[in-house]
C-alpha positions, 0 to 999 in steps of 0.5 A: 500500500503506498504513502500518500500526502495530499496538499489541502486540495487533495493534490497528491505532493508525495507518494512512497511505494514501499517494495524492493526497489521503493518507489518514491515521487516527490512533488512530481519528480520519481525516484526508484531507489534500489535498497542493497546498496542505497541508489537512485538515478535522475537523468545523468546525475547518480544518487546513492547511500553509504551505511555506516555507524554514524548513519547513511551518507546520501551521496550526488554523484559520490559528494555528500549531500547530507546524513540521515541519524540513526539508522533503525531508531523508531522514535527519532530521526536527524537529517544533517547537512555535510557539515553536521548541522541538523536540517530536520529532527523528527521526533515521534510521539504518542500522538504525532510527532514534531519536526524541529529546524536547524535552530532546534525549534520547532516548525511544525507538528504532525498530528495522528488523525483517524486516516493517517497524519496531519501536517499544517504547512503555511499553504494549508494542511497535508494529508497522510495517509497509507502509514502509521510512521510519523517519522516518515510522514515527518519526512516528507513534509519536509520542504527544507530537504530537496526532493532527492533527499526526502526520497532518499530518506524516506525509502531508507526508512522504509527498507528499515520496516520492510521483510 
């Protein structure tokens, strides 16, 4: 079943089809990202991630882009730039989780709804649905993150969930 997030006028923004490779379309752009080793291709440029003990290092064309922290952690996940500043931090909770910025403050919350999650955003509120994971959905509605590392991030976490 896939992850949606619809904008307020029920526009699909991002879609995830957890298989082996993950589907992953972020405002209209898609990535099928392999899962052993982490990689995807858009157009001539080569995207990919390294696992290691301080998480995976998104790579494009082989220069890090960011890391996503930690690997496996079901209640908090960091996205860092190269230079170790946190972009986003998505912490899980009972009801939702929040979403904090390279400051540590927060910019928004994802709150659980009967359907999924909801995400205010300054345009309106996103839908997700297809999940129980507030840190994917945290994820990718994120605009701070480009669309390739939002898709990277996400189907990363979702190998981490898949059999």
């Amino acid at each position: 079943m896939p992850v949606e997030v619809r904008d307020s006028k029920g526009v699909t923004a991002a879609r995830v089809t957890p298989s082996h490779p993950c589907r992953a379309e972020i405002d209209g752009s898609e990535l099928i990202i392999g899962s052993e080793p982490l990689v995807a291709q858009i157009g001539a440029v080569r995207w990919s991630g390294d696992d290691g003990s301080n998480g995976t290092i998104l790579k494009s064309d082989g220069a890090s882009v960011a890391r996503v922290f930690p690997i496996g952690s079901s209640s908090e996940l960091a996205i860092y730039d190269p230079e170790g500043v946190a972009m986003i931090k998505v912490t899980a909770g009972p009801t939702g989780a929040s979403v904090t910025n390279h400051e540590g403050v927060i910019v928004r919350h994802v709150d659980r709804t009967a359907a999924g999650f909801a995400v205010k955003l300054d345009d309106g509120v996103e839908s997700i649905t297809g999940t129980t994971d507030a840190i994917l959905a945290g994820i990718l509605t994120s605009p701070e993150l480009t669309r390739p590392v939002r898709a990277l991030a996400a189907c990363r976490r979702v190998f981490e969930k898949l059999p």
